[in-house]
N, C-alpha and C positions, 0 to 999 in steps of 0.2 A: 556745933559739931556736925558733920556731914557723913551720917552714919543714914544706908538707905533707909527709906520707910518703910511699915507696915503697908503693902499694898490689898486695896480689894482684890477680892478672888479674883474677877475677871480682868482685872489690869498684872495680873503675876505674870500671865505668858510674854507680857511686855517691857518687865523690870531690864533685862539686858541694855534698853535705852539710857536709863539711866546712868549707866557705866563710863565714867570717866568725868561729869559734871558734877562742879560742885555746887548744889542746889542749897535752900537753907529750907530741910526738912526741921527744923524746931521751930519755924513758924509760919509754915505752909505744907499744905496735907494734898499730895497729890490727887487731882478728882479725874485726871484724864489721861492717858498715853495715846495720841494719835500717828502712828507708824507712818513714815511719807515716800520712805524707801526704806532698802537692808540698813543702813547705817542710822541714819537720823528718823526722829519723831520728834512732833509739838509736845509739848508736857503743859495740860492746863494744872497749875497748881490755886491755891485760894488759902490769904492769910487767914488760920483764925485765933487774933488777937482783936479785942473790939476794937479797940484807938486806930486801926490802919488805914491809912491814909485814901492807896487805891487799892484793896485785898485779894483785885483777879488780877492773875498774872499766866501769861504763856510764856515759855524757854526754846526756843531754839535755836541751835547753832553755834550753842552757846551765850544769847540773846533774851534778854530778857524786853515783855511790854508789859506793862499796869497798865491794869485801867478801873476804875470808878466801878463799874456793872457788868455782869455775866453778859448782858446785851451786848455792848461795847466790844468785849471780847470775842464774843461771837463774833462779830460783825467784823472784826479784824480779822479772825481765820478764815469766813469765807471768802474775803477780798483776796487771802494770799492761798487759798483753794487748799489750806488744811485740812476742813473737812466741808 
């Protein structure tokens, strides 16, 4: 089901990004909203199911990447100057 998340307090002022994708909050907990413009933001989400495979994942554009480590992931957003 693609019903929004519980977000942390300080990512609420950012939930409007989430509007219109369908993400799979039943097993991924949004940890990040990085705003890039008015329309689009990275969304780092993180599976927590232990068996997953690669558990970090960023969305944009509709786009998903996995990858293995929060390193990895980083290292991807700043190559593509998300954050």
């Amino acid at each position: 089901m693609f019903i929004k998340p519980q977000l942390k307090t300080e990512l609420q002022q950012y939930a409007r990004y989430l509007d219109g994708y369908r993400l799979d909050y039943e097993h991924f907990d949004v940890v990040d909203i990085i705003p890039q413009d008015k329309e689009f933001a990275a969304t780092i989400m993180h599976d927590h199911r232990a068996d997953a495979y690669k558990p970090w994942c960023v969305q944009y554009h509709g786009g998903g990447h996995y990858f293995f480590t929060r390193e990895e992931l980083d290292d991807y957003c700043h190559d593509r100057k998300f954050y």
